[in-house]
N, C-alpha and C positions, 0 to 999 in steps of 0.2 A: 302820437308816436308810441311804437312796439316796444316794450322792456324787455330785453334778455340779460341772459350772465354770459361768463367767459370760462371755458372747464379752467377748474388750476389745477394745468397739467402736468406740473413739475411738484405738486403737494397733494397730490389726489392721490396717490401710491399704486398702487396695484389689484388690490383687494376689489375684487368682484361687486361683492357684497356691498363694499363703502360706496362704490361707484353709482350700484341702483339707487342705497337710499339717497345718494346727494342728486340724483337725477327728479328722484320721484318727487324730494321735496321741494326742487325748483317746482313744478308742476301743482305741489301743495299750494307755493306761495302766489301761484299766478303768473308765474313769468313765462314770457309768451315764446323766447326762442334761446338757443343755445349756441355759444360759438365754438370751433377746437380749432387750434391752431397746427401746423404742419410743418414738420423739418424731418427727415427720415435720418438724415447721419450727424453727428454731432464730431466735430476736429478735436483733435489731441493737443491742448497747446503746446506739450512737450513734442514737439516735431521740427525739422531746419525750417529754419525759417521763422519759429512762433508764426503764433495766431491770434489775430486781436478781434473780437464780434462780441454778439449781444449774446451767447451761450455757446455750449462749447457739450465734450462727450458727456460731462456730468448732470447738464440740463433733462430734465427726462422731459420726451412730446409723445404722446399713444398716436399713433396711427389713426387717421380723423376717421375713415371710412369703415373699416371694422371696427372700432370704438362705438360709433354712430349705430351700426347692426347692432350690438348688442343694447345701444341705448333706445332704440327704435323697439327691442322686443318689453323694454321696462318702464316705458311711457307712453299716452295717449295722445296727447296733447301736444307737448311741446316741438315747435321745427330745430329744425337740427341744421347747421350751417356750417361749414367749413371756411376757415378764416384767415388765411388765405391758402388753398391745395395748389400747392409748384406745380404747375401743371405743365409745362414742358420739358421736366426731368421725371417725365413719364409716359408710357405708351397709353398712346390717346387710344385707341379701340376698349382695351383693358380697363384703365378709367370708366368707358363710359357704359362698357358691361358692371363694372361695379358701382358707379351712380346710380344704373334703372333700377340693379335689385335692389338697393337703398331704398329709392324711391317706393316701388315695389313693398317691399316689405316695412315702411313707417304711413304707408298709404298715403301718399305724396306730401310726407310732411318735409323734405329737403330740399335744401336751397346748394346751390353748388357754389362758393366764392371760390375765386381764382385768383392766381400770380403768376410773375413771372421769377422772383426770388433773387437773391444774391447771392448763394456762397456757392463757389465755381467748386468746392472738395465733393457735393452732392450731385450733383452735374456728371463730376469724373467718377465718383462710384455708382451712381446707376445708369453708366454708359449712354449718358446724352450732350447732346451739344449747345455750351452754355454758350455762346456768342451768337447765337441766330435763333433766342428763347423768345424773342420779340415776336417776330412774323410769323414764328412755327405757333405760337398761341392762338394766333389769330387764325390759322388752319385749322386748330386742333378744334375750335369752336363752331367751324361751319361741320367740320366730322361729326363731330360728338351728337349735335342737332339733326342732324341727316340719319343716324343709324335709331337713333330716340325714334322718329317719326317714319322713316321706310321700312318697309316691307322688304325692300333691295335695295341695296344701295352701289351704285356704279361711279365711283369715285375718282379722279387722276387731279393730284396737285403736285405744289412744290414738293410736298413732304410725304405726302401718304396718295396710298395705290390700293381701294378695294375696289375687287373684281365681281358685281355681282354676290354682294353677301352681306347681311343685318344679325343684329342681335335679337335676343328672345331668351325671356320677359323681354319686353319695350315697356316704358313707363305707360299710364295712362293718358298723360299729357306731358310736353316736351320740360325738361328739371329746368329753373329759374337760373342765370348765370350770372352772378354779379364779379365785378372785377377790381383787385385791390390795386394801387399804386397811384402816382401822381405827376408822373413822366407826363409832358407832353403829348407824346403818341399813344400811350396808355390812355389818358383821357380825351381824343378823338376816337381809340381803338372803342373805349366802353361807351361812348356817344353811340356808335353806328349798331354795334354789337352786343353790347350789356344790359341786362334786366336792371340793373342799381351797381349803385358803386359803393367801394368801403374802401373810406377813407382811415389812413391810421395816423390821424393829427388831431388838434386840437381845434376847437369851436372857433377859427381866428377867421381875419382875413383872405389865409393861404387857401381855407377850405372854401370858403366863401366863392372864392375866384373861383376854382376848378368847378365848385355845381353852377356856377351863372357861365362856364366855357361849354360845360355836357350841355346845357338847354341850349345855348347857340349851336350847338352844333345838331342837336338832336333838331330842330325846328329846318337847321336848314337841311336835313336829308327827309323832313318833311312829317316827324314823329315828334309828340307830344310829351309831358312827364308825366302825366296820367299812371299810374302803376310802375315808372319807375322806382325804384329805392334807394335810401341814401342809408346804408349802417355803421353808424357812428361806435366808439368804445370810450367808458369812461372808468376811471382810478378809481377804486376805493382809499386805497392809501394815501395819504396826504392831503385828504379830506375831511368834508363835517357839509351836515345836511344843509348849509347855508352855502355852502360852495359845489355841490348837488347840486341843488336844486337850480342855479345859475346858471352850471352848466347845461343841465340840461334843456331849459329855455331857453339858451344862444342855441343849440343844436336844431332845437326845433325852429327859432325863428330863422335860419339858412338852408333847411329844407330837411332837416334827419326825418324817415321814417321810422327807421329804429337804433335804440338804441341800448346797449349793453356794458352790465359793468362787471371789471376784473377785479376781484378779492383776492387775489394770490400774495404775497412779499406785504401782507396788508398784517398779521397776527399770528392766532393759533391757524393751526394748518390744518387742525381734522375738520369732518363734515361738518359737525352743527356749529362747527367756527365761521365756516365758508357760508353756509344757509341764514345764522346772523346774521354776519358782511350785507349780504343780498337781501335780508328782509329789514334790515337799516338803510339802505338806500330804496330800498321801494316805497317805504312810507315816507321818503323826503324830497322824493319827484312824483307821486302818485298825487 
C-alpha cells in the first residue's frame, strides 16, 4: 500500500516558497503521492437564508490544477492527485486540455480524481447545471479519454458536440481517472468507468461493501481489479501511532492501494509542523 499526504490547504498560506519546501520535503521523506482538494467558491454565511456546510468563504482551497503546475515544476517524484476536482461544474474540453499539460509537464505523474460535488452556490457561479451532474460526469469522462487519445475526435452526445477537433499536447498515455463518492450509481458508474475509487470514509463495513459491489460489478462487465485502485485518507489528529497503524492495516486488509494522511486542524500549521505530522505517521505504518 502507496503512502501519501493531503496538501493542508487551508494552513499552507500562500508563500511560494513555503509551498516548494513543504512539497520537496514530502519527496525527502518518501511519500509516494500527494492529494489537493477542490472547491472554487466558498458562501457567505451572512446571506438569506444562512448557510450551513463543512467550509464556507473563509476556508482557503488553491486551485488543484495550477497548484499541481507549479508543484510538478518543484518535484521529481511524487504523483500529484486531485481529490476530488467537481468535475461537472466545469467545461470538460478545458479540463482536459489542462490535465494533458499537467500530465505533460510532471511526465505523467497525475492521477485525475473526480466528483460530482454538493454545494448547488458553485454550480450557480460557474454557470453549470447542478441537477444532471450525475449523467453529465459520466459524458464528460468518455470526452475527456477520447480527445487524450485521438488525433480527431468527432463527438455528438447528450451534453457535448465536437465537430472534428483534439487537443495538443495530448498526454503520452491516457491520465488515470479515479472517482470519489458512494452513491449507488457512483459506484456502478466507477465499476464500468474508473481506474480506482476514493473513498472518503472510514476503514468500516460501509467501505467494505462499496469495494466487494466495484468487484461484482467490475467481473460482471468482464474486467478484473488488477490495477484498480482503492485511495483511502487518514487523520492525523485524534491519533497516536497505535491507532495508525490499525488503521492502516484495516485499509489494506479491504483492498486500499493507497493511502494518505491529513495533518491539517492537527497543530502547528507551518511546514516542518506539517512534514513532522507526516514523518510521525510514516514511521508508525511503514
Amino acid at each position: 500500500m502507496k503512502i501519501g499526504a493531503v496538501f493542508p490547504h487551508n494552513e499552507i498560506g500562500t508563500n511560494p516558497k513555503q509551498i516548494k519546501e513543504y512539497c520537496r520535503g514530502l519527496e525527502s521523506l518518501g511519500v509516494d503521492h500527494l492529494l489537493i482538494y477542490d472547491h472554487v467558491l466558498g458562501a457567505d454565511p451572512d446571506r438569506e437564508g444562512g448557510f450551513s456546510g463543512p467550509y464556507d468563504k473563509d476556508v482557503a482551497f488553491h486551485e488543484p490544477l495550477t497548484t499541481f503546475s507549479f508543484i510538478a515544476a518543484a518535484t521529481e517524484k511524487i504523483e500529484l492527485a486531485t481529490t476530488v476536482l467537481i468535475l461537472p461544474q466545469r467545461q470538460t474540453v478545458l479540463v482536459a486540455k489542462q490535465a494533458a499539460q499537467l500530465a505533460v509537464l510532471s511526465n505523467n505523474r497525475f492521477r485525475l480524481g473526480i466528483g460530482v460535488g454538493w454545494n448547488k452556490i458553485e454550480y450557480e457561479g460557474l454557470n453549470e447545471t447542478f441537477e444532471n451532474r450525475g449523467r453529465r460526469q459520466e459524458e464528460q469522462v468518455m470526452v475527456m479519454r477520447d480527445l487524450w487519445t485521438q488525433d480527431s475526435l468527432d463527438f455528438e452526445g447528450e451534453f457535448h458536440r465536437i465537430d472534428k477537433a483534439s487537443i495538443n499536447p495530448r498526454p503520452e498515455e491516457s491520465i488515470p481517472i479515479w472517482f470519489g463518492g458512494s452513491a449507488p450509481a457512483l459506484i456502478e458508474r466507477v465499476a464500468r468507468l474508473g481506474d480506482g475509487w476514493m473513498p472518503l470514509m472510514g476503514a468500516n463495513e460501509k467501505a467494505a461493501e462499496c469495494i466487494r459491489k466495484i468487484r461484482e460489478a467490475r467481473e460482471r462487465e468482464g474486467k478484473s481489479m488488477d490495477g484498480f485502485g482503492i485511495q483511502a485518507q487518514a487523520q492525523y489528529k485524534g491519533g497516536n501511532p497505535d491507532i495508525w497503524k490499525k488503521n492502516a492495516t484495516s485499509w489494506h486488509e479491504i483492498g486500499a492501494t493507497h493511502l494518505a494522511i491529513a495533518t491539517h486542524n492537527a497543530g502547528v500549521t507551518d511546514v516542518p509542523g506539517h512534514l513532522s505530522r507526516v514523518e510521525e505517521y510514516l514511521s508508525a505504518v511503514k
